[in-house]
C-alpha positions as CSV (number, residue, x, y, z in Angstrom):
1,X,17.0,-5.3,5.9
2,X,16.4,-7.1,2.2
3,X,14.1,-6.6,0.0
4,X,12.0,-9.7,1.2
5,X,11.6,-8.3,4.9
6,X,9.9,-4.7,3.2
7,X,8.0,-6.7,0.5
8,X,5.1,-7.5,2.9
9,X,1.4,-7.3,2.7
10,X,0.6,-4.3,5.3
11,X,3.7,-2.4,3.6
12,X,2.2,-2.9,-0.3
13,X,-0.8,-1.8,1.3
14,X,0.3,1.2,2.6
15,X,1.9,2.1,-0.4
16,X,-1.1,2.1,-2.7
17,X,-3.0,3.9,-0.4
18,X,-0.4,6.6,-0.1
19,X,-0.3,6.5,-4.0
20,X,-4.0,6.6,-4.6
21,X,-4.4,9.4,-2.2
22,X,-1.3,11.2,-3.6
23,X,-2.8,10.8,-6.8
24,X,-6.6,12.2,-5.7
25,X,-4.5,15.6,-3.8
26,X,-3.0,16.2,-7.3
27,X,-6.2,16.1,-9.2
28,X,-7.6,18.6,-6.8
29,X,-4.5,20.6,-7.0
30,X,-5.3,20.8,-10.7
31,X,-8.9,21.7,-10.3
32,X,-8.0,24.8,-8.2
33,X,-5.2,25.7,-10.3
34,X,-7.5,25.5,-13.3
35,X,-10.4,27.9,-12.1
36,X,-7.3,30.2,-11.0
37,X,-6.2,30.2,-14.1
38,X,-2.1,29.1,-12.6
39,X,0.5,26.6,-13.3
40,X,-1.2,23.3,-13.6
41,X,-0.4,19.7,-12.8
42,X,0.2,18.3,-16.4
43,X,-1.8,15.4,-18.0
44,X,1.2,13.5,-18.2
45,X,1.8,13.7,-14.5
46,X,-1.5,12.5,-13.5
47,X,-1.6,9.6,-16.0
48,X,2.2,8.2,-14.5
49,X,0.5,8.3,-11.2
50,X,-2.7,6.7,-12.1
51,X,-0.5,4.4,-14.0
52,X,1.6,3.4,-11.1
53,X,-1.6,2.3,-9.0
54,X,-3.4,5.3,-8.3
55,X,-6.5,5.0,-10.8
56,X,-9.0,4.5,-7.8
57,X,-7.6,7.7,-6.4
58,X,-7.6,9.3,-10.4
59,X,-11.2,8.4,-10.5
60,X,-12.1,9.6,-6.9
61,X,-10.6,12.9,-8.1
62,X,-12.2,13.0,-11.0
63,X,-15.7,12.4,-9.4
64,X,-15.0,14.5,-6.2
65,X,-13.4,17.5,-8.1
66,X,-15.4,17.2,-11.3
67,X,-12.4,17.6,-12.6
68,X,-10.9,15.9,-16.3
69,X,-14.0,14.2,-16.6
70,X,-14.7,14.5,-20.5
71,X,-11.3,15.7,-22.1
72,X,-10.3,13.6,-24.6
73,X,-7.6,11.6,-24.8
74,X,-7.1,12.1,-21.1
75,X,-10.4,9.7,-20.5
76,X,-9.3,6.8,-22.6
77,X,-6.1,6.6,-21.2
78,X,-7.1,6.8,-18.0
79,X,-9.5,3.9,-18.5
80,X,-7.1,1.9,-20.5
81,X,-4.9,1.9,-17.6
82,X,-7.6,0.8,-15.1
83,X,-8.3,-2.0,-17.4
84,X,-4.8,-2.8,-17.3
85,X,-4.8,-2.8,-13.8
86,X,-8.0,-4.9,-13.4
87,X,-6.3,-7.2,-16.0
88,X,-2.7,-8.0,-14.0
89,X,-4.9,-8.2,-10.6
90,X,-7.2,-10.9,-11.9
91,X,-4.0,-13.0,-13.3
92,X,-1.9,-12.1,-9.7
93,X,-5.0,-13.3,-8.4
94,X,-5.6,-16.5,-10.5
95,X,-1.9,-17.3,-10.3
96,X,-2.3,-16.9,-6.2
97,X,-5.0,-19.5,-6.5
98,X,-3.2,-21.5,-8.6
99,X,-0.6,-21.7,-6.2
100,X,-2.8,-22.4,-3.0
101,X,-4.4,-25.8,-4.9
C-alpha cells in the first residue's frame, strides 16, 4: 500500500471529520473539567488541534459548550487560524481550477 492508494478523497474526508469532532469532544471535556474545577485540556492543546483542521469543530465547541468564547489571546488565535485555513483552501481551490482549464 503507498502513500498514493491512502491519499484519497473519501479517506481525507474522513480524517477531518474525525479531527473536527476530536477537536469539539475536547472543548467539552474542558468545559466540564472547568466548572469541576479539575485538570483541564490546555489552550495549547486545543489551538494544535484547531490548527491541524479542526477549527469548524473548535468553533462548534465553543458555541455548543459556551465554552472559551471571550478569553483573550485564545480568540484571536483561534480565528487567525481559521483565516489561515480559509486562505490555503481558496488557493487549493483556485490551483484545482487552474488545473481543470
Amino acid at each position: 500500500m503507498t502513500f498514493n492508494t491512502l491519499l484519497t478523497l473519501p479517506n481525507a474526508l474522513g480524517l477531518f471529520a474525525l479531527v473536527n469532532l476530536w477537536t469539539f469532544i475536547l472543548f467539552g471535556l474542558d468545559k466540564i473539567r472547568a466548572e469541576a474545577g479539575t485538570w483541564r485540556v490546555s489552550e495549547g492543546t486545543l489551538l494544535t488541534w484547531a490548527f491541524l483542521g479542526g477549527t469548524i469543530g473548535a468553533y462548534a465547541g465553543r458555541a455548543i459548550f459556551r465554552h472559551k468564547t471571550r478569553k483573550q489571546p485564545f480568540s484571536s488565535h483561534l480565528h487567525q487560524t481559521a483565516i489561515l485555513h480559509a486562505v490555503a483552501a481558496a488557493l487549493a481551490g483556485g490551483w484545482m481550477l487552474a488545473g481543470a482549464l
